[in-house]
N, C-alpha and C positions, 0 to 999 in steps of 0.2 A: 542737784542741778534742776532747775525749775524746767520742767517741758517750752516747746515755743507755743505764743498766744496764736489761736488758731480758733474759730468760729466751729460751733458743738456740728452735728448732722443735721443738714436742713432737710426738711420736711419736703415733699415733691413739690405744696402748695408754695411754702416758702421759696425755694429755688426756681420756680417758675416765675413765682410775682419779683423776685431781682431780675430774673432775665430780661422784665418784659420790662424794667423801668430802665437798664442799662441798655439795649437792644432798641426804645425807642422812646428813650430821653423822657425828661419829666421837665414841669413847670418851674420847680424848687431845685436848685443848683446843690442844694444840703443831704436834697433826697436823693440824688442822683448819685455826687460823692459817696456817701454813704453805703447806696446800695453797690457801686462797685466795689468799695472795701468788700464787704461782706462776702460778693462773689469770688472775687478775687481770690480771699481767704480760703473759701468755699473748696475753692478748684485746687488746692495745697499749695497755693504761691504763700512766700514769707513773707514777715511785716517789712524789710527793707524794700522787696520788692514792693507790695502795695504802695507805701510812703512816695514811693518815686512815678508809679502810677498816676496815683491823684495827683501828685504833687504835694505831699502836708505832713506834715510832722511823724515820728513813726510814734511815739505818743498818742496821737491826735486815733491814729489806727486802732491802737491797743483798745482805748478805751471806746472804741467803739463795736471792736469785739465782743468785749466784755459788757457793754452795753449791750449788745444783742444775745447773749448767751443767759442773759437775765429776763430780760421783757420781751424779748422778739421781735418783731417788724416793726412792733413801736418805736423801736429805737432811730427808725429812720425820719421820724417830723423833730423840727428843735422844738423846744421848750422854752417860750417865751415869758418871764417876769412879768409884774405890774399890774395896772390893774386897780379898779376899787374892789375892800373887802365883799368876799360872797355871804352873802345873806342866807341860802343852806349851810346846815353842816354838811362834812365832809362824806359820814356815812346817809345821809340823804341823797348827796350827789348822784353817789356811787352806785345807790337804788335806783334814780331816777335813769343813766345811763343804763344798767342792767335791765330796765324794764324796756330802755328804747330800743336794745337790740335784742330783744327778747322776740319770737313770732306771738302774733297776738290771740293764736287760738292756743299757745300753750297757756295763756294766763285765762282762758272761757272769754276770750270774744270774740262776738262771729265774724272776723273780716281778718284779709290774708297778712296787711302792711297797716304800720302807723300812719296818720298825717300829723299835727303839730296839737290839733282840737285832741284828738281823742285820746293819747297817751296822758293829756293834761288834767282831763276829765276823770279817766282813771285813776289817779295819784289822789284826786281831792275824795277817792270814795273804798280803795282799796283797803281792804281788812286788817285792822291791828296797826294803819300807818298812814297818818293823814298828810302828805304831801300838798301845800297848796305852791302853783308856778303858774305863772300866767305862759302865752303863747312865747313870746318872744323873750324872756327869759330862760323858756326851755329853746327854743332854737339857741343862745347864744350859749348857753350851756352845752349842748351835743355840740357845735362847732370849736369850743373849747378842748371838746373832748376827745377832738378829731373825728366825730359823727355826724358825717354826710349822707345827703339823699341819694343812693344811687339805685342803679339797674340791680338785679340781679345775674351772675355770670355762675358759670360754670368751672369747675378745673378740674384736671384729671391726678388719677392715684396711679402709679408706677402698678401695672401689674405683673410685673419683672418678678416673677417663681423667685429669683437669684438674683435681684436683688441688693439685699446686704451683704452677700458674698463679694457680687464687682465693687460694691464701693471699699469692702475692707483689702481687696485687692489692690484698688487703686490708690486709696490711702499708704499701705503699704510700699508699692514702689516707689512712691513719691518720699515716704521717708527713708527706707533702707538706701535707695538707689539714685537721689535727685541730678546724678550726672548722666544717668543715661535713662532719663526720662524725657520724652516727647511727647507733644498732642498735634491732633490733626482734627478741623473742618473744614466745611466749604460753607460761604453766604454768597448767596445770589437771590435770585438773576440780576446781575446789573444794567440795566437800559442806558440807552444815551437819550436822555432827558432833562429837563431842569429838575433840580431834586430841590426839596425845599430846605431850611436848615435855620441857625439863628447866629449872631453875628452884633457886632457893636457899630451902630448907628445915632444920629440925631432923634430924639424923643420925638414921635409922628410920623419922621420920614424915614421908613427902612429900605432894605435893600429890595430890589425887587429880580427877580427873575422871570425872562418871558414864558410865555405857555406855551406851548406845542399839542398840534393834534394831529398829527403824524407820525411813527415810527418807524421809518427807514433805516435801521441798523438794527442786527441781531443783538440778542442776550448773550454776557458772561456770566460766569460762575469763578470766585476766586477761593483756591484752593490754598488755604493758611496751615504753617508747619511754625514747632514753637519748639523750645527747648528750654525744660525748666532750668539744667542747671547751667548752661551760660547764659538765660533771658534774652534768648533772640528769634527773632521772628521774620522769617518766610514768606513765599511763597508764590502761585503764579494766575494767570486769568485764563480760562480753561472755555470754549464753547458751550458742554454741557457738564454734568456732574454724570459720574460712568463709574467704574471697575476699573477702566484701564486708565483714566487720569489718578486715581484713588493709589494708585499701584505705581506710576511714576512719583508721586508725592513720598511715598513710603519709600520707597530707591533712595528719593535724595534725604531722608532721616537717615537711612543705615549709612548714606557717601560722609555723613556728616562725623561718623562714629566708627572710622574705616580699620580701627585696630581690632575689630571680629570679635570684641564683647558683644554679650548679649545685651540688648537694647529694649525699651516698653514705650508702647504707644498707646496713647490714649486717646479714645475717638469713640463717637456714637455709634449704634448700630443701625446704622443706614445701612440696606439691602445693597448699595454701591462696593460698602468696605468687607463684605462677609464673602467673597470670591470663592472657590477654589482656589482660581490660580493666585491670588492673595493669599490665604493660606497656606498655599503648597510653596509660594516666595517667602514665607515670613517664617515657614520652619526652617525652611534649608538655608535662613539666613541669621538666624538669633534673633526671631524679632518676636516678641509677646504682646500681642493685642490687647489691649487691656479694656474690653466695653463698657461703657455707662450704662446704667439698665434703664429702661425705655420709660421715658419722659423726663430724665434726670440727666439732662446735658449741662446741667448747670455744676454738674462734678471736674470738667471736662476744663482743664487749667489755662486754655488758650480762649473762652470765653470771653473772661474779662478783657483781654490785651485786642479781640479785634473788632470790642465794643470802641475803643477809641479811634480806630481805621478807618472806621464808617463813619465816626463824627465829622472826622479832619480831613479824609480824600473826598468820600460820598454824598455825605448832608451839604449844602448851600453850595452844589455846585452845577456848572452847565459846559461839561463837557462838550467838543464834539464829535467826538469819534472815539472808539473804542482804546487807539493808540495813545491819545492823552490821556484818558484814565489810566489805564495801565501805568504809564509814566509818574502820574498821581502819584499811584498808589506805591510806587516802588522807590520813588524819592521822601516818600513818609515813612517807608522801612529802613529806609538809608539812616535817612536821620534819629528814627527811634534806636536803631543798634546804636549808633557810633555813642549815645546819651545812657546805654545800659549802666547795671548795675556796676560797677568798679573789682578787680579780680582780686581785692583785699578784701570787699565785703564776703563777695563769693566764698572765700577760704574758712575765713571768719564762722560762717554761716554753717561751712562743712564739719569745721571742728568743732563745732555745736550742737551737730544732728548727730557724730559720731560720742558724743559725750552721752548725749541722750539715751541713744541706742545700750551703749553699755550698760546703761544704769537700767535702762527697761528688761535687759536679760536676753532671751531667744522667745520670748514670746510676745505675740501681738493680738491685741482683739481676742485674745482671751485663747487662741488655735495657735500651734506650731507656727511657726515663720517656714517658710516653702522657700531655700534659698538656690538660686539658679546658678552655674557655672559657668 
């Protein structure tokens, strides 16, 4: 039995750069798609669930897994045909990009960044390999190549001791246990604001939203509950983010599960969800925390599903009062439940993962499987 098509372990960098282009949308509707597959995947949802996500094919998914467990983030720009033939060959190309993202004092020149003159210059004089490209031939080459001018940024490495431990944890319940696996966030603050957003319009005249320079209404916080194996999603709009909202959230996960299995939540480690009295609730109730390790929320399987929340209640909207958003947003969970997965795929899916499992044996990730009662 072939295992299910699932996206390899992303890298902190990788799972940060999907979050920020799901989290806040891209120009390209391909990259955008794209990168939710991939998170999606990311967080242990299956290909039927993704397919129903984006909306596209579960083929359309596959391969785009598999495209990315090959190339990487590239796999998120399409690949355009056409074209007159290129005048380099292929392995000059492939120098002259190498050289473009190379820093220029690893190659002895004294300055920190390429402009367009100086890389060009160098190619007509570099040792052993005489590259001649005029200015704009090299520009149209690196934009081919997806080699743009930008800033330089930062990103952070998970300095999570443990690590690999929470994700082969949380990999794990997601597979052993997908029926009684849950995740929890919160996004916020929401303001009562004109939010900006994009929408279908007449070419020149878009929709407009007025400005406001005022804020007369407090912030919420919406406190999202998911459940991987029925695919449904939650939750409520909360004043702040605390202990004790974190802790009603977790109530109604166990009310959801009220036959007194033990249950696994997955959620970051916000200083809100590490309580005591969270903890001293979660043992005496079968609940097993499952943390993400720190800056890798992108593990975290309710991710993907409240990137679309915020596109469809939040983005391109002009609330006015906290009571209509609320309503928003809870007439968009209505209708994304009743649209769930179908309870033959579900089935389907389960005698698949247990087929899996048998054939994998008692072990996982290489350690004993830790099974809970």
């Amino acid at each position: 039995m072939v295992e299910p098509v699932r996206v390899r372990r992303l890298t902190d960098q990788e799972g940060q750069k999907l979050q920020q282009i799901v989290r806040h949308g891209s120009t390209s509707s391909v990259r955008y798609r794209r990168a939710m597959m991939l998170l999606a995947s990311a967080g242990g949802n299956r290909v039927p669930v993704i397919a129903h996500l984006v909306q596209a094919d579960q083929d359309t998914v596959r391969d785009a897994i598999h495209r990315f467990n090959e190339i990487g983030l590239a796999c998120l720009d399409p690949r355009w045909a056409g074209g007159r033939p290129r005048l380099l060959k292929p392995d000059d190309e492939e120098f002259v990009v190498a050289t473009a993202i190379t820093r220029p004092a690893k190659l002895g020149q004294p300055f920190t960044r390429w402009s367009l003159r100086k890389p060009a210059a160098y190619l007509r004089k570099v040792h052993g390999r005489v590259i001649r490209i005029g200015r704009e031939a090299l520009r149209c080459l690196l934009a081919r190549r997806g080699i743009t001018f930008q800033r330089t940024k930062t990103w952070k490495e998970s300095p999570d001791p443990e690590r690999d431990t929470k994700l082969d944890r949380i990999e794990e319940t997601l597979d052993r246990f997908p029926d009684r696996v849950f995740a929890f966030d919160e996004f916020g603050p929401l303001g009562i604001r004109p939010t900006a957003g994009s929408g279908w319009a007449e070419q020149g005249r878009p929709d407009r939203l007025p400005a406001t320079y005022h804020r007369t209404h407090a912030v919420r916080c919406f406190h999202g509950c998911y459940s991987v194996g029925d695919d449904t999603l939650w939750g409520v709009n909360c004043r702040r983010k605390g202990a004790a909202n974190t802790l009603t959230a977790l109530k109604s996960i166990r009310a959801a599960r009220p036959d007194g299995a033990p249950i696994y939540v997955i959620l970051d480690n916000l200083s809100a969800h590490k309580g005591a009295d969270i903890r001293r609730w979660a043992k005496n109730n079968k609940v097993e925390l499952c943390f993400t390790p720190t800056y890798a929320s992108w593990a975290n399987p309710i991710e993907a599903h409240l990137a679309p929340l915020r596109q469809f209640t939040i983005a391109n909207s002009h609330h006015p009062n906290h009571t209509v958003q609320t309503r928003a947003l809870h007439a968009y969970l209505r209708r994304r439940n009743a649209n769930a997965r179908h309870h033959d795929v579900l089935a389907a899916e389960r005698k698949e993962r247990a087929r899996v499992r048998s054939e994998r044996g008692i072990r996982w990730g290489g350690r004993p499987l830790t099974v809970t009662a």
